[in-house]
PLY file of the C-alpha trace (Angstrom):
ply
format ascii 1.0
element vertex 395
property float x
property float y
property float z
element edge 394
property int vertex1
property int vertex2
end_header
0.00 0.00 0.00
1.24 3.77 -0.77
3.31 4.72 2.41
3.32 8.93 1.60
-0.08 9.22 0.95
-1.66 11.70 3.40
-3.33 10.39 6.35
-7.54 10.35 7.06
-8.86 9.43 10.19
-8.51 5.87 11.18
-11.13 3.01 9.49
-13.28 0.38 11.46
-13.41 -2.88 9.34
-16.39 -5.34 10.43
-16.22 -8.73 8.93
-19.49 -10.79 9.16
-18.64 -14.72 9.36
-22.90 -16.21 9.10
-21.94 -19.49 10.26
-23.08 -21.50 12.98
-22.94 -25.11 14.56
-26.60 -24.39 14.94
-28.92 -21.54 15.25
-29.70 -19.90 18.66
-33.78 -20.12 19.61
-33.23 -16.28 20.08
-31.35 -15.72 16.90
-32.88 -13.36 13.93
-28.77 -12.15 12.86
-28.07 -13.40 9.10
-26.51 -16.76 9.74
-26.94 -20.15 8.50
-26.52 -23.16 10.48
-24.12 -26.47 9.90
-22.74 -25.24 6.06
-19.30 -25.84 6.29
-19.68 -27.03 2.74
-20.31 -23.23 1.60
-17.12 -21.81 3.68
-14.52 -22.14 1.09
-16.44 -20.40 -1.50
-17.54 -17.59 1.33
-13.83 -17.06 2.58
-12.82 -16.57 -1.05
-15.37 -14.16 -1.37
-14.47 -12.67 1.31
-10.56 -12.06 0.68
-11.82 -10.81 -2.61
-14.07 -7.88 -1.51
-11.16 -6.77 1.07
-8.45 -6.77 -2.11
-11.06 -4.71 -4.38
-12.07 -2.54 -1.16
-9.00 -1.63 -0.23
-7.56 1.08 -3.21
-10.48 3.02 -1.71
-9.16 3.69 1.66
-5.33 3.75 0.93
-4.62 6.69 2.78
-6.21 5.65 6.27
-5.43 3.22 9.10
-7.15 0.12 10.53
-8.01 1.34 13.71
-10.35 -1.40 14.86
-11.13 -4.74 12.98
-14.14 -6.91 14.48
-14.96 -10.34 13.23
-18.68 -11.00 13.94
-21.41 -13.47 13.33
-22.53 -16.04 13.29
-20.33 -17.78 15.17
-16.55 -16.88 14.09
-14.42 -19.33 16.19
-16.56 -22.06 14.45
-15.40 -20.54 10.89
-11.99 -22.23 11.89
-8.87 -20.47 13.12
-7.12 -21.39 9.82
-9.58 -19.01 7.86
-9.27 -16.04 10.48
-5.58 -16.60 10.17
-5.77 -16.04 6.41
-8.17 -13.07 6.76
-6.13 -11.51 9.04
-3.21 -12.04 6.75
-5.17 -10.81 3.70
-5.94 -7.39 6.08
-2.13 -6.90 6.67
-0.86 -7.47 2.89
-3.89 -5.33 1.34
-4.68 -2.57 4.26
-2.68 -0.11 6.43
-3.58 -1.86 10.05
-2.38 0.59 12.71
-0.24 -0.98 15.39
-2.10 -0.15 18.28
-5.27 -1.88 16.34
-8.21 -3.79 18.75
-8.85 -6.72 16.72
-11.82 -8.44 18.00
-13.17 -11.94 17.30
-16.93 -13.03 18.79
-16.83 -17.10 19.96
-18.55 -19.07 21.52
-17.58 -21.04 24.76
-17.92 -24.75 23.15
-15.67 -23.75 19.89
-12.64 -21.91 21.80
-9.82 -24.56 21.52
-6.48 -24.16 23.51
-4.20 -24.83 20.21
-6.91 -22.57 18.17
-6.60 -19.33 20.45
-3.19 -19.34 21.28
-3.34 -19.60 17.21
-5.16 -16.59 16.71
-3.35 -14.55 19.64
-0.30 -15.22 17.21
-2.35 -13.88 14.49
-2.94 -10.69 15.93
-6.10 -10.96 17.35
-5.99 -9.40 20.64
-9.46 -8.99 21.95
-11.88 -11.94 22.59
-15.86 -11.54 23.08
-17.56 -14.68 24.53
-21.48 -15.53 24.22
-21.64 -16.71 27.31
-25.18 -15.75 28.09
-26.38 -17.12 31.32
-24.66 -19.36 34.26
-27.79 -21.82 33.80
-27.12 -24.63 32.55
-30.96 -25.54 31.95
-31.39 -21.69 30.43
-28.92 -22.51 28.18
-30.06 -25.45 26.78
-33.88 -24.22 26.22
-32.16 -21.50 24.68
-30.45 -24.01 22.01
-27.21 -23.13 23.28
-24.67 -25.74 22.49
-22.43 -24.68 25.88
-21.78 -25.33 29.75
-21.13 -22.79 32.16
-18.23 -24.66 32.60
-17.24 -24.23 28.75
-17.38 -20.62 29.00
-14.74 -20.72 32.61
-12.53 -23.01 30.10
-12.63 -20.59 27.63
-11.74 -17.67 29.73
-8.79 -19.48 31.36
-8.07 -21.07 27.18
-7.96 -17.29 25.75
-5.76 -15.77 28.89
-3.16 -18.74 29.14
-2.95 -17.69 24.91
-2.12 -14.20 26.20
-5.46 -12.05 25.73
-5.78 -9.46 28.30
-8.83 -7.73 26.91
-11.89 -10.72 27.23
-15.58 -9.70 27.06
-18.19 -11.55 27.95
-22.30 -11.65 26.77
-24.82 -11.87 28.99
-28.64 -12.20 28.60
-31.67 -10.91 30.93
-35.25 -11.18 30.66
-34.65 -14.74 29.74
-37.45 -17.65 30.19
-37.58 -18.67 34.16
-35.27 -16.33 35.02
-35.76 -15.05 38.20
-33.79 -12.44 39.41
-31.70 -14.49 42.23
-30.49 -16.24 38.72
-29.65 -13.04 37.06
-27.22 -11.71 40.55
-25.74 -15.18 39.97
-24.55 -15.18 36.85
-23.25 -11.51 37.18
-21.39 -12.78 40.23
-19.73 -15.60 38.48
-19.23 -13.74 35.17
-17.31 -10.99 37.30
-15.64 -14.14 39.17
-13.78 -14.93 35.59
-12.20 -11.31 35.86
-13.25 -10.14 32.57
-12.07 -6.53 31.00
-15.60 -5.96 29.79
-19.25 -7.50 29.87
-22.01 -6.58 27.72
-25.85 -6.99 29.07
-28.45 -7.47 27.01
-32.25 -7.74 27.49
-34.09 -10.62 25.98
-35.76 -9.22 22.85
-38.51 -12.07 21.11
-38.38 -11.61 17.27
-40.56 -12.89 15.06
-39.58 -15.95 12.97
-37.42 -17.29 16.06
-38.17 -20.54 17.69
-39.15 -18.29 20.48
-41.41 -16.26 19.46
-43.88 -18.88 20.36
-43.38 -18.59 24.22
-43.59 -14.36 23.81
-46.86 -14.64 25.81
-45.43 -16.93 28.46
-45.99 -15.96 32.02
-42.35 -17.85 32.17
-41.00 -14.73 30.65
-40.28 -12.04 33.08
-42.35 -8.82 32.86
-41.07 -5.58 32.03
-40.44 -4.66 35.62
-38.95 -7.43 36.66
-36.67 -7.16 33.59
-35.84 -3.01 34.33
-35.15 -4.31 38.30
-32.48 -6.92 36.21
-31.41 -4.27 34.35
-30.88 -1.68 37.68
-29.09 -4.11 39.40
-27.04 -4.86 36.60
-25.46 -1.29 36.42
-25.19 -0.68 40.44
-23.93 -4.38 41.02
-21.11 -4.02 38.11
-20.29 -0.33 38.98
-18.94 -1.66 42.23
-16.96 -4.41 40.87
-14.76 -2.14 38.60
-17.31 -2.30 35.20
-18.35 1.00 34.41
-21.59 1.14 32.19
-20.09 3.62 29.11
-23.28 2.78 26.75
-27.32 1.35 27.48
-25.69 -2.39 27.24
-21.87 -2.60 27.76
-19.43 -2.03 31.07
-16.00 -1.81 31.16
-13.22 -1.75 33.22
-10.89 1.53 32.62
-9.67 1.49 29.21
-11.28 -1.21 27.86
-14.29 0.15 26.46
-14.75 -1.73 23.23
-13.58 1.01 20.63
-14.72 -0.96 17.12
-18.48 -0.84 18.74
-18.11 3.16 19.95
-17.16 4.16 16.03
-20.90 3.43 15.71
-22.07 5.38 18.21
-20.06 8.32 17.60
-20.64 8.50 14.10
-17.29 7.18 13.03
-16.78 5.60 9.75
-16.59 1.46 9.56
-16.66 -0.69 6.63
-18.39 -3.78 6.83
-17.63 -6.73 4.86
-19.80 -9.97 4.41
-23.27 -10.78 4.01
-25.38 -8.65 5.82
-22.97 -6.47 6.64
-23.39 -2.68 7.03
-21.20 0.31 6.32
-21.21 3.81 7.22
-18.80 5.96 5.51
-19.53 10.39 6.06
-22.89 10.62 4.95
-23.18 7.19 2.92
-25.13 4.16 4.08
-24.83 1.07 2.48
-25.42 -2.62 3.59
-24.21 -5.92 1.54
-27.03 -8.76 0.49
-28.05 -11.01 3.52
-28.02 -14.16 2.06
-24.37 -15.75 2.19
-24.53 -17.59 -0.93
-26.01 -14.30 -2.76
-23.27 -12.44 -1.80
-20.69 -15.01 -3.13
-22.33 -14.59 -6.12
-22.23 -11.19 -6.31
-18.67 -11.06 -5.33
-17.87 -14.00 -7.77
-19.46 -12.11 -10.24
-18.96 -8.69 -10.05
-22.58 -8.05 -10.09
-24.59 -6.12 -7.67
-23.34 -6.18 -3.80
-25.43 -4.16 -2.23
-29.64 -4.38 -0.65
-29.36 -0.85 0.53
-27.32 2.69 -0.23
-28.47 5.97 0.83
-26.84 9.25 1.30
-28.24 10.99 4.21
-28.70 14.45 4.70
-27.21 16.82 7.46
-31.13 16.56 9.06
-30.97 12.98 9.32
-27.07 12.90 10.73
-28.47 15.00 13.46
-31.44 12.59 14.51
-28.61 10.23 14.06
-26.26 12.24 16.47
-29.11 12.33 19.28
-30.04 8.31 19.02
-26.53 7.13 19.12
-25.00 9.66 21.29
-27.92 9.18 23.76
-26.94 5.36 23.94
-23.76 5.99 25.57
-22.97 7.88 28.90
-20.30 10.72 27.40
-24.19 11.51 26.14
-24.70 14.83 23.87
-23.83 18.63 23.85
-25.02 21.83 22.69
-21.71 22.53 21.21
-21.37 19.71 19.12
-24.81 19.88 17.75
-24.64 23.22 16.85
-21.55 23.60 15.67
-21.91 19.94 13.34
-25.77 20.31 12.75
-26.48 24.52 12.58
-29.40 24.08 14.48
-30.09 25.26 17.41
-29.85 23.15 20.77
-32.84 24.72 22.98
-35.63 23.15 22.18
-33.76 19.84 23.16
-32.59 21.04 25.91
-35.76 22.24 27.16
-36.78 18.63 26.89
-33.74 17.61 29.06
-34.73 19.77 31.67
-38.04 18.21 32.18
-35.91 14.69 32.21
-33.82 15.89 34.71
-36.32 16.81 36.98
-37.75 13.44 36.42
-34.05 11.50 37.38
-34.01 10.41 34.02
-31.21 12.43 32.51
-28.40 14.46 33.65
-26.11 17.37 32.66
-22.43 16.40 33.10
-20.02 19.61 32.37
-21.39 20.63 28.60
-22.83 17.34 27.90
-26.17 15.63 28.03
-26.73 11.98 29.36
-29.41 9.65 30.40
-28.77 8.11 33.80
-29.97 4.33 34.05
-33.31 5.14 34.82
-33.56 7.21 31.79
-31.71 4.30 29.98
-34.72 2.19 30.49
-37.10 4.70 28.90
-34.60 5.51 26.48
-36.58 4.75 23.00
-39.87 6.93 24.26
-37.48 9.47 25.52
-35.22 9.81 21.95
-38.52 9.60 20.48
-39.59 12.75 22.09
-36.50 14.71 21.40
-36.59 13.63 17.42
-40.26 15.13 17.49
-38.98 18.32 18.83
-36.10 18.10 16.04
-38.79 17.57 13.47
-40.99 20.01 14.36
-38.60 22.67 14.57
-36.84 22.41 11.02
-40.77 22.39 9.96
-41.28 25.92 11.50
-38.23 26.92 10.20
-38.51 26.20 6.88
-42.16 27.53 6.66
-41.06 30.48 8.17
-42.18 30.34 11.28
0 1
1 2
2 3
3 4
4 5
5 6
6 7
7 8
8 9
9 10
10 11
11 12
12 13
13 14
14 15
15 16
16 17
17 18
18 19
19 20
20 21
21 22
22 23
23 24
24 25
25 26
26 27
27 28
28 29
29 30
30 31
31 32
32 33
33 34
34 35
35 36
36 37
37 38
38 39
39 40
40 41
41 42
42 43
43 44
44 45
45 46
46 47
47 48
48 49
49 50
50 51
51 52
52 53
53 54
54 55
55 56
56 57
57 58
58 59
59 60
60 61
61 62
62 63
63 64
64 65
65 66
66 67
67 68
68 69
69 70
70 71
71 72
72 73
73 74
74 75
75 76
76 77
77 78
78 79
79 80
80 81
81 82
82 83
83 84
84 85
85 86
86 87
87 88
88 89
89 90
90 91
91 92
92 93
93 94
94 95
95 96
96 97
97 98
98 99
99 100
100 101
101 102
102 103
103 104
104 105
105 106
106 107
107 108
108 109
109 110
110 111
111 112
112 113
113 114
114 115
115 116
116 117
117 118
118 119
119 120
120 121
121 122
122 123
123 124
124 125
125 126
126 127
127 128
128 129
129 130
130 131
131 132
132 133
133 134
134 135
135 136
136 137
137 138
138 139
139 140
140 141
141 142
142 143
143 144
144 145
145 146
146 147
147 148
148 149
149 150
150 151
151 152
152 153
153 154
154 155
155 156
156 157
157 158
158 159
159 160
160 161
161 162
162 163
163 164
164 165
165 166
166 167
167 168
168 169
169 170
170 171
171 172
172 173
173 174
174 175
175 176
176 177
177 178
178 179
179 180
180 181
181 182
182 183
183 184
184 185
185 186
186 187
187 188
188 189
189 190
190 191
191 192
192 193
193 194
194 195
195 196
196 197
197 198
198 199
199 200
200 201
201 202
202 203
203 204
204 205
205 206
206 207
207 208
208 209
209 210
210 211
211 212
212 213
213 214
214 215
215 216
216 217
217 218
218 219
219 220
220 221
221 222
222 223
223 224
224 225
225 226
226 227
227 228
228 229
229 230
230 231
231 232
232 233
233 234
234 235
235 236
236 237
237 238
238 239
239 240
240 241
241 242
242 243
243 244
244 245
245 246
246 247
247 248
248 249
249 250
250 251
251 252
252 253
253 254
254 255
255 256
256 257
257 258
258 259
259 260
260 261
261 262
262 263
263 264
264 265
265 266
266 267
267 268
268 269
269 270
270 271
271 272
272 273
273 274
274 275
275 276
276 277
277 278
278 279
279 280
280 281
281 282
282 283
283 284
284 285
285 286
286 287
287 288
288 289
289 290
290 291
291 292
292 293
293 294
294 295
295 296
296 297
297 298
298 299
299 300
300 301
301 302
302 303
303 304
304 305
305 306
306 307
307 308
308 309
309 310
310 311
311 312
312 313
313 314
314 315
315 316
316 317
317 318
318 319
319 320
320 321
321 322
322 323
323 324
324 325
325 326
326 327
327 328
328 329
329 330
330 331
331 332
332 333
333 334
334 335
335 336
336 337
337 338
338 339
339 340
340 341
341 342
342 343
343 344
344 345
345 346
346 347
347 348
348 349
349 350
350 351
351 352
352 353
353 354
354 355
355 356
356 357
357 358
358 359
359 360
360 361
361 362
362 363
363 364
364 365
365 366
366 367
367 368
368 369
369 370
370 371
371 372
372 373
373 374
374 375
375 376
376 377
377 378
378 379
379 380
380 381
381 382
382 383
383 384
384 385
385 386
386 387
387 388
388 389
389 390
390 391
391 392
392 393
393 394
């Protein structure tokens, strides 16, 4: 790659692997279960749409690579290897780059992570979703609690000091004395960072059929989960930075905050999504329609779009409102030219509520506000909307 060229702001690359042993009761991401058959033809797809890619963003660093699924310790360490090597000859990877790969307990191998540590990879996120064994395998979930310890001590003995782990809450006879549990043995493992998600039923899952269940905890059961969550990690060093993910100091995952601070990432893959400046685009969703297209040089892409400054700033607000560095009149301003008040008249009334807070310049919800936080970004676009309608009708 040209060395003189004049740097850009560093890259995110996302790589979308949609393979799985099987598929999750819970899952609706773009992956296809048990095809190792189609994984030759996918990772040569794959190394081809990083070479062509790459002449495009020459002059900028790989800040942050992420390999997601899917399931990408099941894609085989050999293939990551070769990806990884296919980044390096093709793409200017900066040195201090997070390089993340997602796996799952029951695929994390001694030999195959002390592999991948080799490789480069230097930051590990485990699905290790609850410490119940019978949770886990309602859920479909082809691991122990006991895989996901032996994966922890499998990925540190290989040298990883940054280890995440995924939890789930809200999940089907769950009770709450469950949830405290597995926080306390998650935190037990020592990891750098946890991510905490509520249980969301989609339709088309296996199940969606038990979304009426009184097995499933209610919504304030599921908020009370969600409250602990944040007070009970705060104290053990994890310090909530966005709705869903806690980290210890300087470990906040730094691929997944160039989303929500509108900073560009290319995603590779089926499915996967990119967001360079003001262009969206996202590639097809179904794996073997993507090989195609790559094979083919036909058409990659189910969605492009060019947004305008309006729709960066309802951007700005639902992203930045996610995490807790939160919003400020400055920045919107200054990025947006529009002015800040009528938001921040909105805030106010939050405040007073406990539901958001003002932190020097900046805006934030507090964990209350958190839980409220799609009615209460819902609000605040309204008052966007409504006030580029009076100002452009003269109002």
């Amino acid at each position: 790659m040209a060395g003189k060229a004049k740097k850009e702001k560093p890259l995110g690359l996302y790589l979308h692997l949609p393979f799985c042993a099987s598929r999750c009761a819970y899952c609706d991401f773009c992956s296809t279960a048990d095809r190792r058959d189609l994984i030759p033809r996918y990772q040569r797809a794959l190394k081809k749409h990083l070479r062509e890619a790459a002449p495009r963003f020459e002059t900028r660093d790989l800040d942050t690579v992420y390999f997601g699924g899917g399931t990408p310790s099941w894609y085989g360490a050999g293939n990551l290897c070769e990806l990884m090597g296919e980044i390096r000859k093709n793409w200017r990877l900066a040195e201090d780059a997070e390089i993340t790969l997602e796996a799952n307990p029951d695929s994390v191998t001694a030999p195959a992570i002390r592999r991948l540590r080799r490789a480069g990879f230097n930051r590990v996120s485990i699905g290790a979703q609850s410490a119940n064994d019978a949770i886990l395998r309602f859920l479909g979930r082809r691991h122990t609690w006991a895989q996901v310890e032996g994966a922890v001590k499998h990925a540190r003995e290989a040298g990883f000091e940054n280890i995440s782990l995924d939890l789930i809450y809200g999940l089907p006879a769950q009770s709450r004395e469950d949830w405290t549990e597995t926080l306390r043995r998650a935190v037990d493992l020592g990891p750098t960072h946890l991510s905490c998600y509520g249980l969301k039923i989609e339709e088309g899952t296996p199940l969606w059929q038990y979304r009426a269940s009184p097995d499933i905890p209610d919504d304030d059961l599921q908020a009370d989960m969600y409250l602990y969550a944040v007070e009970f990690l705060a104290g053990a060093g994890l310090r909530q930075y966005e709705i869903s993910n806690f980290a210890r100091r300087g470990y906040a995952s730094r691929h997944n905050l160039k989303y929500w601070l509108l900073e560009d990432y290319l995603g590779v893959g089926a499915s996967a999504a990119s967001g360079i400046g003001s262009q969206r685009f996202t590639c097809l969703p179904d794996p073997e329609g993507y090989i195609r297209a790559v094979e083919e040089g036909g058409g990659l892409l189910s969605e492009q779009e060019d947004i305008s400054l309006q729709e960066r700033a309802a951007e700005y607000l639902m992203l930045g409102l996610r995490t807790v560095r939160g919003i400020s009149a400055g920045e919107y301003e200054r990025r947006y030219r529009a002015p800040f008040a009528p938001l921040e008249a909105l805030l106010q009334g939050y405040f007073k509520l406990g539901l958001a807070r003002e932190v020097g310049s900046r805006w934030r919800f507090t964990p209350k506000g958190f839980l409220l936080s799609n009615q209460l970004i819902g609000e605040l676009l309204d008052a966007q909307a409504e006030q580029r309608y009076r100002r452009s009708s003269g109002e």
